[in-house]
C-alpha positions in Angstrom: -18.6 17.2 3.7 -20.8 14.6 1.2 -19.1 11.5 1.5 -20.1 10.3 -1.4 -19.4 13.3 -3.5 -16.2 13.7 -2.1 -15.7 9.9 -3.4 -17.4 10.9 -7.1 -14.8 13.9 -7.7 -11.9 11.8 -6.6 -12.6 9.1 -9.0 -12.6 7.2 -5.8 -16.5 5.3 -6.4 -16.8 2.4 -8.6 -20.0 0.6 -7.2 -22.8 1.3 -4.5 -26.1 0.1 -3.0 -28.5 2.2 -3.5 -30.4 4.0 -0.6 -26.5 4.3 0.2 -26.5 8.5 0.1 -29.9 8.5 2.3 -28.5 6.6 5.4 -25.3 8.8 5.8 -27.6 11.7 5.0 -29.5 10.4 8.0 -27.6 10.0 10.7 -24.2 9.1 11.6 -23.6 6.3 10.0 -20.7 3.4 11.0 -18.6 1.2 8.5 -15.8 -1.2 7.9 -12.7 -2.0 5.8 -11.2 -5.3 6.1 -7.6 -6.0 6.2 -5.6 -9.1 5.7 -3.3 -9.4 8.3 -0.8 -12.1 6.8 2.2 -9.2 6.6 3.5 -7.3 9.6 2.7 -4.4 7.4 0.7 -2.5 5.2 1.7 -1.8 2.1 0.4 0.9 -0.4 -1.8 -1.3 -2.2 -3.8 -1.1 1.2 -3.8 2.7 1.1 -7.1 3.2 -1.4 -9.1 1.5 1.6 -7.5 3.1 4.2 -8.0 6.7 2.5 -11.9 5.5 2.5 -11.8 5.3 6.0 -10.1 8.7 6.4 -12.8 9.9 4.2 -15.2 8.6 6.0 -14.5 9.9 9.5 -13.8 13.1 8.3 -17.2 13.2 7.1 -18.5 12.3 10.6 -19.3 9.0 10.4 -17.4 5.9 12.6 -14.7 4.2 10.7 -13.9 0.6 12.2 -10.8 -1.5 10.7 -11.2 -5.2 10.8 -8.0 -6.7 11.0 -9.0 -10.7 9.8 -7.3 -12.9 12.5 -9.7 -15.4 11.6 -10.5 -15.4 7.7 -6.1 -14.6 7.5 -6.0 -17.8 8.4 -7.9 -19.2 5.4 -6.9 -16.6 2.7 -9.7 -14.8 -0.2 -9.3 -16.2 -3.4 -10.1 -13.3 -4.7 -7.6 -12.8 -7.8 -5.5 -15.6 -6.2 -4.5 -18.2 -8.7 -3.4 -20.5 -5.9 -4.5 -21.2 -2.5 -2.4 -19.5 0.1 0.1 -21.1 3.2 -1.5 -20.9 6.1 -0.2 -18.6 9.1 0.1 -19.4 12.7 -2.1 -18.0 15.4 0.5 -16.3 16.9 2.2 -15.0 13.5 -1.3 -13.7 12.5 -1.7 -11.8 15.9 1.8 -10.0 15.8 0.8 -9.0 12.1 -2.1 -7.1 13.4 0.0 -5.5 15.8 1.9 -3.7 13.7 -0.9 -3.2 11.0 -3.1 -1.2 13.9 0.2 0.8 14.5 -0.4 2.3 11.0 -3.8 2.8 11.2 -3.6 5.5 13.7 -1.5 7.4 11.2 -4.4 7.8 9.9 -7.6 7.8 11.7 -8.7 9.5 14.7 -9.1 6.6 17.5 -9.6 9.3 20.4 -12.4 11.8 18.8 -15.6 11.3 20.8 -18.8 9.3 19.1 -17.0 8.8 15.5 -13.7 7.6 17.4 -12.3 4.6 15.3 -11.9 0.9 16.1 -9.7 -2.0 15.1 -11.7 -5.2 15.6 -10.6 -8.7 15.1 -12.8 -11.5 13.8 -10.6 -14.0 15.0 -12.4 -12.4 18.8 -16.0 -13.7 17.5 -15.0 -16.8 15.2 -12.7 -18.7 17.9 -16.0 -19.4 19.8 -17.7 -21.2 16.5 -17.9 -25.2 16.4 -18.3 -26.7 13.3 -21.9 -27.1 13.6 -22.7 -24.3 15.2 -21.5 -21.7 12.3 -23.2 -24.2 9.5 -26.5 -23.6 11.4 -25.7 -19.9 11.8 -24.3 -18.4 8.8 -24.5 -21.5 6.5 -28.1 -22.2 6.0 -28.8 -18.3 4.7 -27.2 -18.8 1.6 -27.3 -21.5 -1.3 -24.6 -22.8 -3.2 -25.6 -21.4 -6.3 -25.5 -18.2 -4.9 -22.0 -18.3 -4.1 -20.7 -20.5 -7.1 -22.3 -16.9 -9.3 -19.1 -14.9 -7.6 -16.3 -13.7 -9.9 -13.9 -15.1 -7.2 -15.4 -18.5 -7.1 -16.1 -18.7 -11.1 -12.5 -17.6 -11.8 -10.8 -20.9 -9.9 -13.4 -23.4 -10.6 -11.0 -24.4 -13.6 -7.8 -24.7 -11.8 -9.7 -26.2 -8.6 -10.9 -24.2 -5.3 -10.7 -25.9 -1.8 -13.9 -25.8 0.4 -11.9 -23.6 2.6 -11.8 -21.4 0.1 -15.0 -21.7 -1.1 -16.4 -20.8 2.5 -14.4 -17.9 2.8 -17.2 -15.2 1.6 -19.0 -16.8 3.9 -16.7 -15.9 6.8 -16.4 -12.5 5.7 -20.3 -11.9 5.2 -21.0 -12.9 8.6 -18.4 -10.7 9.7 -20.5 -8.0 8.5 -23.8 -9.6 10.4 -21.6 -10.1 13.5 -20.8 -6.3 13.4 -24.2 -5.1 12.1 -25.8 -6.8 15.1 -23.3 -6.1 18.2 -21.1 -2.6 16.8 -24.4 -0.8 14.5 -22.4 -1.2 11.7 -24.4 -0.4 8.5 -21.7 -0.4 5.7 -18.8 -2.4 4.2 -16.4 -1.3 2.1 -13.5 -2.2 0.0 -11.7 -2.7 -3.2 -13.9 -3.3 -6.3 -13.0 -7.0 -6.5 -14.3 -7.2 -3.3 -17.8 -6.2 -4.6 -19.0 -10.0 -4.4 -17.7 -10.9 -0.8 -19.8 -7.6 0.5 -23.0 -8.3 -1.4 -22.7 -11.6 0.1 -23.1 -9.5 3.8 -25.5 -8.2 2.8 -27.6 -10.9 1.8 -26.7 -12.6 5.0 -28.0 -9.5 7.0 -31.3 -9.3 4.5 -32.4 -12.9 5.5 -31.2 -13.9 8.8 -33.2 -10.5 9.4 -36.2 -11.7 7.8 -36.7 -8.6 5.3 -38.1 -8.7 2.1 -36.1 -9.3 -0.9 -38.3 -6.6 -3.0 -38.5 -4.3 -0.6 -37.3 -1.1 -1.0 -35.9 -0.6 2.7 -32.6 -1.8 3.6 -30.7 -2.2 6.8 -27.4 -3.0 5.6 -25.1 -1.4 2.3 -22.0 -1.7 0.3 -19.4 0.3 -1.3 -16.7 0.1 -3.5 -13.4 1.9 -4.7 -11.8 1.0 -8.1 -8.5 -0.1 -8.1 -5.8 1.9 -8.6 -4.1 1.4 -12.1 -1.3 2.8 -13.8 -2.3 4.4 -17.3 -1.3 1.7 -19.2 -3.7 -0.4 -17.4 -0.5 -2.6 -14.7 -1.4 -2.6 -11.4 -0.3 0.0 -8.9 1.7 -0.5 -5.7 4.5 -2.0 -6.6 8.5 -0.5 -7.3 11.2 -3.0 -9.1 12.2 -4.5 -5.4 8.5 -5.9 -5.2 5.8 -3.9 -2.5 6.2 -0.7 -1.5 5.3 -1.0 2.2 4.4 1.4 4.5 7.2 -0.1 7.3 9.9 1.5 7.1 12.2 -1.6 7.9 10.6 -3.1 4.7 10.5 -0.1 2.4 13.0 3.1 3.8 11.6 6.0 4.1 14.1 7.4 1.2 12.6 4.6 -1.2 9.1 5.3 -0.5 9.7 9.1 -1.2 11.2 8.2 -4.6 8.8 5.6 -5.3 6.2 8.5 -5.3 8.2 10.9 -7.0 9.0 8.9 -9.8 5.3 8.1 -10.8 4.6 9.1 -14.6 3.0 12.4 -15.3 0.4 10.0 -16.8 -0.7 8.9 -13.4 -0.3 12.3 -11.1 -3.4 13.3 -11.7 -5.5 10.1 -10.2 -2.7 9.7 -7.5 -3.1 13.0 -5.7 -6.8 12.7 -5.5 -6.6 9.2 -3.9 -3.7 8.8 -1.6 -3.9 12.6 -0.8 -6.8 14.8 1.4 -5.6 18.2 -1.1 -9.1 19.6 -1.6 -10.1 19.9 -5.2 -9.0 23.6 -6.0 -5.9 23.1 -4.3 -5.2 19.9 -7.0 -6.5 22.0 -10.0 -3.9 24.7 -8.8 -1.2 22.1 -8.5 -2.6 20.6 -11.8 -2.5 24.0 -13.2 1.6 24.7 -11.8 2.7 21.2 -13.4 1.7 21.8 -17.0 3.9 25.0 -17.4 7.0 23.2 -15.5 6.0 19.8 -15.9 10.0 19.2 -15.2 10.2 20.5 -12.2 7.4 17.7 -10.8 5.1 19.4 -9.2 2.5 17.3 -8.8 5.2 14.1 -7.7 6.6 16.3 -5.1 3.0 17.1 -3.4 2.4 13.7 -3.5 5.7 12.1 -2.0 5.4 15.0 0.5 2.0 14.2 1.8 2.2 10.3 1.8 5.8 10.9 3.3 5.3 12.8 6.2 1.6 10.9 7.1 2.9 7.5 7.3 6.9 8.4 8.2 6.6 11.3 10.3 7.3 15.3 9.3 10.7 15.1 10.4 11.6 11.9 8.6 9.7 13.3 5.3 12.1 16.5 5.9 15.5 14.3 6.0 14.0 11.8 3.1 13.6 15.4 0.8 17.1 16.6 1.8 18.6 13.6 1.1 16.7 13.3 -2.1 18.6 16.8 -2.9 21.8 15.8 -2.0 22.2 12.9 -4.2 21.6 14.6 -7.1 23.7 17.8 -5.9 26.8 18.7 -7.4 28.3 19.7 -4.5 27.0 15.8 -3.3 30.5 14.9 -1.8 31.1 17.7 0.0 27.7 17.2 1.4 28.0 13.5 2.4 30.6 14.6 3.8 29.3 16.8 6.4 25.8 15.2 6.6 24.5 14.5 10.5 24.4 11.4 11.7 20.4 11.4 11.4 20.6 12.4 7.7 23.0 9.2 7.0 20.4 7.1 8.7 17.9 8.2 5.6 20.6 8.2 2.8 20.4 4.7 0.2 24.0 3.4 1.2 24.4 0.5 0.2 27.3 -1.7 2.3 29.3 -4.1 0.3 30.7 -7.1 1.7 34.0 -7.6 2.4 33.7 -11.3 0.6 32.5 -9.7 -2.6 34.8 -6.7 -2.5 37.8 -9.9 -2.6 36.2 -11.0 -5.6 36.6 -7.2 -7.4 39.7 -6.5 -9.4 38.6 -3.2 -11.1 35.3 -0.9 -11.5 33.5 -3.2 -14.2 33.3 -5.8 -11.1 32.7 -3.5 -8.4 29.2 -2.4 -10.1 27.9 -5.8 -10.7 28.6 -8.3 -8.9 30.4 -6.4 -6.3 27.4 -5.0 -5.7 25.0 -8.2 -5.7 23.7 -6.7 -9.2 22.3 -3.5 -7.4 23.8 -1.6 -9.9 24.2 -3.4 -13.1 23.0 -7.3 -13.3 26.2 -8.4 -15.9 29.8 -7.5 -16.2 28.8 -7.0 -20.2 26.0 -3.9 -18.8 28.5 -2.5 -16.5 31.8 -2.2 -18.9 29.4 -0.9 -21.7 28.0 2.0 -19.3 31.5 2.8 -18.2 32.9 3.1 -22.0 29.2 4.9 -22.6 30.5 7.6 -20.3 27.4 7.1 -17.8 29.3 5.9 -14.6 30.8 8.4 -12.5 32.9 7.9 -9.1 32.7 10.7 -6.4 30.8 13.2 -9.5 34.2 12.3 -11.4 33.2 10.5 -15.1 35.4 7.4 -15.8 35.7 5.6 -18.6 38.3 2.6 -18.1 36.1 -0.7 -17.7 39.6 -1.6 -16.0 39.8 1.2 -13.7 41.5 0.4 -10.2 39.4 0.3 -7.2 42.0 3.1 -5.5 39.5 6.0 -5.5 38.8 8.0 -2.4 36.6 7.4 0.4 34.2 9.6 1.8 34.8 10.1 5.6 36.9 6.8 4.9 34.0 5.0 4.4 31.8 6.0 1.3 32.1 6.2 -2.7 29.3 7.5 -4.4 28.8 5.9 -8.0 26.5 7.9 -10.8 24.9 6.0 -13.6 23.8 8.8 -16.0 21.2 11.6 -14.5 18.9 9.9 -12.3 20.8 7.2 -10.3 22.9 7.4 -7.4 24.4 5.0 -5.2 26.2 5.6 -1.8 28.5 2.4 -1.3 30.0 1.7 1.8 32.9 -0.1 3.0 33.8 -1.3 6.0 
């Protein structure tokens, strides 16, 4: 495959260098994404890059994943409005632990010459005094140069540390460091990224000594645009905050619905991004969805995919059958005689015995019973009940005052409807 026509037909290329297309055309080429490593996890807003990668080496070029154990510990400011806490050595290090973990999910580590890496700057910069990185990354670049970066410009009025002044910097001699010791020829990233790359490359260009006309370069940069909703909001996140790729942070069950909820609006980008369909089979999907747009075609392929890449086939499996039994007439029954590993990937929600004290009827059990999960006011809660929305074990009720004496499923679980397209599993102890 062309990697970068693969990238133009997925709407997944925003900016390039050009001379780009002739170097991969050339030989095999390597690059790198970096990733900030101040989560033990990844979340989806990471997935864009890491689909890059994939790209990449399935092209036949060398993917390598910089995980920053070094520039983590000073933070971009790119579209930060703040400066960042700072993370311990040893947080920073378990973080990119875990973060490597998902990485092979996705890329091939063991596949001869275009194996990938992980790499850590934190390995090359813990070596650097003071002096000794002003003399050998600080001298190639002025400070008008990087005062004419969006992410410096945009803090200049609400104030920018030197640490975070210096953190392009960091990051372009990241790319000299691997240029000169792993071949590495490319970095990519994000599209607000565009400014800390360039500043690589500039790095590379004079500490190099070539010619700032010349035609000839050594070193390039690409970028992906970021992934927006169709009303312009930014992508990634679900009403509980990120949607992460850990499955102690997000559930398997909520990362499945996150997908399959998306609006039909933003299907269409979605699967060509976060998904390695091949064009006709989208178009074919594409083609499905519009005569049964109901039926969510196009969600389901996506969920599917993410699902089982970054959860596992027989997790995604569970995750869909428990997506089906939840919205199951028969739902009861079925909780009922669900297996123990089926359970394990079903939203139940376990209600304390403290606020269960404070419950004298349904209205309180779905809000503050609850901790809100449900309803965030009494005043919400008795108006859905009365609005004959809420329904107790697929049984409607529609007394606010209604006595907490229903039945238990395997002595244990209620399930509570609110209208079509939310169910609850609580469960008491």
């Amino acid at each position: 495959m062309n990697f970068i026509e693969e990238l133009r037909w997925r709407g997944m290329l925003q900016d390039m260098i050009p001379g780009l297309e002739d170097q991969l055309a050339k030989e095999m080429t390597v690059a790198y994404i970096g990733f900030d490593p101040t989560a033990p996890s990844l979340h989806i807003g990471n997935l864009a890059a890491i689909m890059l990668l994939k790209h990449f080496q399935l092209c036949g070029h060398k993917p390598i994943a910089l995980v920053g154990g070094a520039t983590g510990m000073i933070g971009d400011p790119s579209g930060k409005a703040a400066e960042r806490e700072f993370l311990s050595e040893d947080t920073l290090r378990a973080n990119q632990i875990g973060i490597q973990k998902q990485l092979e999910k996705f890329l091939e580590f063991h596949s001869g010459a275009n194996s990938a890496e992980v790499v850590n700057n934190y390995d090359w910069f813990k070596e650097f005094s003071f002096l000794g990185f002003l003399r050998e990354a600080g001298k190639f670049l002025t400070v008008n140069y990087m005062m004419s970066k969006d992410s410096v410009k945009k803090r200049l009025e609400t104030g920018i540390s030197f640490t975070e002044f210096s953190y392009q910097l960091l990051q372009g001699y990241d790319f000299y460091h691997l240029y000169k010791n792993k071949n590495v020829r490319l970095q990519m990233g994000g599209s607000d990224q565009w400014g800390n790359i360039t500043t690589g490359t500039e790095i590379i260009r004079r500490k190099e000594g070539h010619d700032e006309d010349s035609t000839e370069r050594s070193a390039f940069a690409l970028t992906t645009p970021l992934v927006t909703k169709a009303d312009g909001t930014k992508f990634g996140k679900s009403e509980s905050g990120n949607v992460w790729l850990d499955a102690d942070n997000t559930s398997p069950y909520a990362f499945y619905q996150f997908w399959l909820n998306a609006a039909d609006a933003d299907v269409p980008r979605l699967i060509r991004v976060f998904t390695l369909y091949t064009k006709e089979q989208i178009e074919a999907l594409e083609k499905e969805h519009a005569e049964a747009p109901h039926l969510r075609i196009l969600q389901k392929a996506i969920a599917e995919e993410v699902t089982t890449r970054v959860h596992g086939a027989d997790v995604c499996a569970l995750v869909i059958e428990a997506s089906t039994l939840l919205f199951s007439k028969d739902a009861v029954e079925l909780i009922a005689g669900a297996s123990d590993a089926l359970l394990a990937q079903l939203p139940i929600h376990e209600v304390s015995g403290e606020l269960l004290s404070e419950c004298k009827n349904l209205t309180d059990l779905i809000s503050v019973g609850t901790d809100n999960l449900i309803f965030p006011s009494k005043g919400e809660a008795r108006k859905a009940i009365q609005n004959n929305a809420i329904s107790i074990n697929k049984v409607k009720v529609t007394d606010p005052n209604a006595a907490l004496n229903f039945d238990r499923i395997r002595g244990k679980y209620v399930l509570v409807g609110n209208g079509k397209q939310k169910n609850y599993i609580l469960s008491f102890k």
